[in-house]
C-alpha positions, -999 to 999 in steps of 0.1 A, spaced: -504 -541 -785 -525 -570 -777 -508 -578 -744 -511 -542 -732 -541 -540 -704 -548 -506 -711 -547 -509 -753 -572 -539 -742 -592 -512 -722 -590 -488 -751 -604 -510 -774 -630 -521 -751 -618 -558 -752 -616 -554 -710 -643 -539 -691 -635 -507 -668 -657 -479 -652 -648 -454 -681 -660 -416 -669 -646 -394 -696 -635 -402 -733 -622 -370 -748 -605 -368 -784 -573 -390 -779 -577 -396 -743 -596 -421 -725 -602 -417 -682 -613 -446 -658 -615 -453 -622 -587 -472 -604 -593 -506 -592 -575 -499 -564 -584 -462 -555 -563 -444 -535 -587 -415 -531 -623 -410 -534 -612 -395 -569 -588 -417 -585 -589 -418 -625 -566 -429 -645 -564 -410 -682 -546 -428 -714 -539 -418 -744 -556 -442 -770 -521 -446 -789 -496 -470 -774 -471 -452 -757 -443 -471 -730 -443 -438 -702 -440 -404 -702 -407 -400 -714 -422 -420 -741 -448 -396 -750 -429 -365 -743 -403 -382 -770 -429 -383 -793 -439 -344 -792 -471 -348 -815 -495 -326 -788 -508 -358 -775 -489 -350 -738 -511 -315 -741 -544 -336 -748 -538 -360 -721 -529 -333 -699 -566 -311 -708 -581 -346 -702 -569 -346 -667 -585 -315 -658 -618 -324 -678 -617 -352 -655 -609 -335 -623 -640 -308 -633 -664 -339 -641 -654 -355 -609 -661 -323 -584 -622 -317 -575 -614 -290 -594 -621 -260 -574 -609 -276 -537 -572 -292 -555 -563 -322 -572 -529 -342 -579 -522 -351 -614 -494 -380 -613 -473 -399 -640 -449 -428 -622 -421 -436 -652 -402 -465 -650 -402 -495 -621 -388 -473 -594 -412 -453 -596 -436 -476 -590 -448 -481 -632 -468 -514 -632 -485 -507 -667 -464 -497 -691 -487 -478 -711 -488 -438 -698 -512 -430 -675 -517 -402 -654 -534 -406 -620 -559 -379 -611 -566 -380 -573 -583 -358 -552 -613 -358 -529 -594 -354 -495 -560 -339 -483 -529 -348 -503 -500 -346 -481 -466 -340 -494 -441 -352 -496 -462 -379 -511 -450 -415 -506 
């Protein structure tokens, strides 16, 4: 998907900070960080949101979900807590609309968040 910014980051067609690429997964810092960890993890394949990729039940959900906590290790947040976050759809505050998870961590999440 040409269009998609993140296939375009996959491919390395649009440069990002990339910290971990694991199997089917690729991780990168957000440009707009709303922690001092905040990675976002793709899957390489094209896939809309989560529902998406939990629709398409090929184990990919399971890598991306591993890749998360490879990157959460990497990063140093693993042991003190870190938030692993998939926003589906507009309301929810989806901008891309290729999958991503957010990992955050590096201070005190509150909840309830937002």
């Amino acid at each position: 998907m040409s269009e998609c910014l993140f296939c375009r980051i996959v491919a390395k067609e649009v440069p990002a900070d990339i910290v971990l690429e694991a199997g089917r997964a690729l991780a990168f810092r957000d440009i707009n960080p709303q922690a001092p960890t905040h990675v976002l993890v793709v899957p390489k394949a094209h896939h809309e949101s989560a529902a998406a990729l939990a629709a398409a039940d090929d184990g990919l959900a399971d890598d991306l979900l591993k890749a998360c906590h490879a990157v959460a290790v990497q990063e140093g947040v693993a042991e003190t807590g870190y938030r692993i976050v998939f926003n589906t759809g507009e309301g929810a505050g989806q901008t891309v609309f290729h999958v991503h998870a957010h990992v955050l961590g590096g201070r005190d999440l509150t909840w309830p968040p937002g």
